[in-house]
ZAMARGU-4260 file (C-alpha; in steps of 0.2 Angstrom, whole numbers, plus 5000, padded with zeros to 4 digits):
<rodrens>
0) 5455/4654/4841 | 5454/4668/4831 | 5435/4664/4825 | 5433/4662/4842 | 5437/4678/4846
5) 5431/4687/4831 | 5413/4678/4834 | 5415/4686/4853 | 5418/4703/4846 | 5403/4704/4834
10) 5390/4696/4849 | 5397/4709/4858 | 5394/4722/4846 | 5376/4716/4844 | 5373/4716/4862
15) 5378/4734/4860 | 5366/4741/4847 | 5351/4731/4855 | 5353/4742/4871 | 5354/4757/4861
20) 5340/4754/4852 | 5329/4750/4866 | 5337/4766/4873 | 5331/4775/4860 | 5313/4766/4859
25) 5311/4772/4877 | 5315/4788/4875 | 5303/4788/4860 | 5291/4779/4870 | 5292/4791/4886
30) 5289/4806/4874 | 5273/4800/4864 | 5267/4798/4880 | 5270/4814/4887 | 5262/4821/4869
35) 5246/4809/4875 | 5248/4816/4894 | 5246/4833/4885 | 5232/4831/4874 | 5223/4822/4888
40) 5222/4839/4900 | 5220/4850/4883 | 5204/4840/4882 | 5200/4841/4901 | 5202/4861/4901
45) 5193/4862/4887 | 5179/4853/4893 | 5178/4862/4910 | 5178/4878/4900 | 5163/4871/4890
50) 5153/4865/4905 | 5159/4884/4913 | 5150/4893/4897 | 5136/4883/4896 | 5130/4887/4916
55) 5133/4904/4911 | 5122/4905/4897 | 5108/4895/4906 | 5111/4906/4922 | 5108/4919/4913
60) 5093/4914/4903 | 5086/4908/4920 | 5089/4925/4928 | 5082/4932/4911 | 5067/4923/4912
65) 5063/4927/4933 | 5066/4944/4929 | 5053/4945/4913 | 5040/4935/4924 | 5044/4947/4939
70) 5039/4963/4926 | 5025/4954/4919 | 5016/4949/4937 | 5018/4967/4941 | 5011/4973/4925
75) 4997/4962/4927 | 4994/4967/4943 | 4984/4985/4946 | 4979/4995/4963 | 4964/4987/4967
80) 4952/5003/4964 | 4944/5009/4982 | 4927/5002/4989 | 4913/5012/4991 | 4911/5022/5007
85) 4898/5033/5014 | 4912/5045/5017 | 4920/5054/5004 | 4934/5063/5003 | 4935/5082/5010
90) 4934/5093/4994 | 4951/5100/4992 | 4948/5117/4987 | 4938/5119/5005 | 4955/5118/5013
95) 4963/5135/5018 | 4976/5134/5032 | 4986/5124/5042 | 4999/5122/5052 | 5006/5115/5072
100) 5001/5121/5088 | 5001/5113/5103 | 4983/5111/5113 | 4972/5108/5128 | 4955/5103/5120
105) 4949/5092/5133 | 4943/5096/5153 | 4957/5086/5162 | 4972/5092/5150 | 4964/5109/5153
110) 4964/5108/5172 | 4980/5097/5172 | 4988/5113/5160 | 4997/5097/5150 | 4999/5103/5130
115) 4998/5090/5117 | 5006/5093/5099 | 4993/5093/5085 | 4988/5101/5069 | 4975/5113/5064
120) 4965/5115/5049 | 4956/5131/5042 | 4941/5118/5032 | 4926/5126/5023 | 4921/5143/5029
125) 4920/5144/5048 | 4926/5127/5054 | 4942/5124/5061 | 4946/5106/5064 | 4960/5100/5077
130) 4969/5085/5073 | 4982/5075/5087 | 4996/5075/5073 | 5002/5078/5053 | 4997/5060/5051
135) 4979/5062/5056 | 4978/5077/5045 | 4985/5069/5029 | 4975/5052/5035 | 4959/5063/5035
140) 4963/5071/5018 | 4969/5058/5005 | 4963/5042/5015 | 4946/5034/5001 | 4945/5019/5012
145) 4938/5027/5028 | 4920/5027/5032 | 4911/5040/5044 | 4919/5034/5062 | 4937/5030/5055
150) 4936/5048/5047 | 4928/5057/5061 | 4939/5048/5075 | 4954/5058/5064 | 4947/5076/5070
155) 4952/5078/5088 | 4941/5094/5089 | 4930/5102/5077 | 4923/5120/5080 | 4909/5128/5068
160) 4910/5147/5072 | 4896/5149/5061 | 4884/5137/5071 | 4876/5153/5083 | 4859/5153/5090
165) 4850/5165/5076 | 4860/5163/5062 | 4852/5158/5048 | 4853/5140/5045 | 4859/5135/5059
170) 4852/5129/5074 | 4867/5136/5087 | 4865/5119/5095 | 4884/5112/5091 | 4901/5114/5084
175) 4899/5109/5067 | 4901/5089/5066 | 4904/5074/5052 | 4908/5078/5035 | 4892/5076/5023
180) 4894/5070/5004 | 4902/5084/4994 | 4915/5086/5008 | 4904/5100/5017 | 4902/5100/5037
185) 4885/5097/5044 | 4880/5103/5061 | 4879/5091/5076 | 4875/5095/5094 | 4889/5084/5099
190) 4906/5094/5107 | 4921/5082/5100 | 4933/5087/5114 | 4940/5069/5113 | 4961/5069/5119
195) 4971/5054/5111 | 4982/5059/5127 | 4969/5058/5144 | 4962/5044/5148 | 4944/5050/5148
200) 4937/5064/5136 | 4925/5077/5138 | 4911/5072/5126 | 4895/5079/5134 | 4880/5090/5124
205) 4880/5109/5127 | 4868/5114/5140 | 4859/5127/5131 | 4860/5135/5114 | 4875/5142/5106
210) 4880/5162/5108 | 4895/5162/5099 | 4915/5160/5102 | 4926/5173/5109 | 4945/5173/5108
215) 4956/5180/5122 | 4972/5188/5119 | 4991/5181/5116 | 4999/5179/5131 | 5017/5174/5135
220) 5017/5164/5151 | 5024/5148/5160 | 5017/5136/5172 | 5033/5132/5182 | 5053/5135/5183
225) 5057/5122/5173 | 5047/5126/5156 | 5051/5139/5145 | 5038/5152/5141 | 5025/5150/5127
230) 5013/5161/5117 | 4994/5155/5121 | 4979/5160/5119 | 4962/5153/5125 | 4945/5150/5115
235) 4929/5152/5126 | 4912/5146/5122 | 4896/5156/5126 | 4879/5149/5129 | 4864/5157/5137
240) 4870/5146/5152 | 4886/5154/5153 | 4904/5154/5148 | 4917/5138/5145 | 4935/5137/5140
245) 4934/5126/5123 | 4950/5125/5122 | 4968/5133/5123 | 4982/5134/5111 | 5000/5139/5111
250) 5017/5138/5104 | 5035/5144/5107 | 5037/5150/5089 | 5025/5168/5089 | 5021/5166/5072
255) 5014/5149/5074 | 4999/5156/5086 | 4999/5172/5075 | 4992/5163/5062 | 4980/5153/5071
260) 4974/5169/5080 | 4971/5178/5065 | 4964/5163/5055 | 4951/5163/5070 | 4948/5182/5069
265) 4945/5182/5050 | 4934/5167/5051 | 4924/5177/5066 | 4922/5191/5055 | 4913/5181/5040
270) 4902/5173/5053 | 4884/5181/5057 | 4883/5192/5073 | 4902/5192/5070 | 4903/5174/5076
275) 4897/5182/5093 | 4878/5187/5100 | 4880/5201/5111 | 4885/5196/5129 | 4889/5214/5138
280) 4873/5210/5149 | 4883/5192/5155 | 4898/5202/5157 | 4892/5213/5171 | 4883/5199/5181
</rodrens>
């Protein structure tokens, strides 16, 4: 009875230290495997961050690249140089004054009294050249591409002051019209009173040859209630046929019609005849 019991004891006993070693195989167990769970994502992240880099650095070469090839197209690339044209440009150092006034140059914005803004031009030595806005002007100046209508439809008027009946080398029959080679104006007997704002212009040949140009003094003046007043002055035309308003010019700013004014009279001065043959014999009819 007593190896009986004793034999009970000692399965008993083994029973025991079985489960606490399976225990403690689990446990170890449970841990390596955690260490592999570990190790697993350490290899993950550091895969990600591999693939991370490597997009980078071929972004970056990519962007490197486009960028070198962009500079290169537009290194390769020059201004195309200009075609020839039978207009060349106006000669710089034939231009003298400028500066904005507001205009009638044509017979309806004359009768109608509307004013258009535009931009005069002091060119060679007794031409003034109207143009319809700072645009035009700069277009007419520094444009190579235009040829002789694209240039000349820039000029809204052009007035020779020099091209009288009598004055030497001229034939007094016009205002002075395209530019020639060199930049210089040649005459014409065709009166460029062209408005970019009527819906017809007055583009007819002078009845009879050239007198000369007379300017009328500043006035101040409005046209109705609801328009300020203005400083104006009007240009007249004289021909053995008679007289005609060329055109008028104003501003609200004095200084403005000042300097067209006296731009006028100086150029009147340097002209033959003083721009003007003598009309005291018209003036009493």
């Amino acid at each position: 009875l007593q190896q009986q019991q004793q034999q009970q004891r000692d399965q008993q006993t083994s029973q025991h230290q079985q489960r606490q070693h399976r225990r403690q195989h689990s446990a170890t167990s449970s841990t390596t495997s955690d260490m592999h769970h570990q190790q697993r994502q350490h290899r993950r992240q550091h895969s990600a961050t591999s693939s991370t880099t490597s997009d980078m650095k071929l972004n970056s070469t990519k962007s490197f690249s486009s960028s070198t090839k962009s500079i290169t197209t537009t290194t390769l690339l020059p201004p195309p140089p200009p075609p020839p044209s039978d207009s060349p440009l106006p000669n710089p150092n034939l231009i003298h004054q400028m500066g904005p006034i507001q205009t009638r140059t044509s017979l309806r914005s004359l009768l109608m009294k509307k004013w258009h803004a535009s931009w005069w031009m002091h060119y060679d030595s007794h031409s003034i050249l109207i143009f319809r806005s700072k645009d035009h002007l700069d277009d007419w100046v520094q444009n190579p591409y235009h040829g002789k209508r694209e240039r000349a439809y820039l000029v809204k008027l052009r007035v020779d002051f020099g091209d009288i009946v009598g004055a030497s080398g001229s034939g007094g029959s016009g205002t002075g019209g395209s530019v020639g080679s060199g930049g210089h104006l040649t005459a014409t007997s065709t009166n460029s009173n062209s408005n970019s704002g009527d819906s017809s212009s007055n583009n007819t040949k002078e009845s009879g040859n050239i007198l000369g140009h007379r300017i009328l003094p500043i006035k101040r003046k409005s046209y109705n209630k609801n328009e300020s007043e203005m400083y104006q002055f009007k240009l007249e035309r004289w021909t053995n046929m008679g007289v005609s308003v060329l055109a008028a010019f104003a501003s609200k700013e004095e200084k403005e019609v000042k300097l067209l004014y006296d731009t006028i009279g100086e150029i009147m001065e340097s002209c033959p005849l003083g721009g003007l043959h003598d009309i005291s014999h018209m003036l009493q009819h």
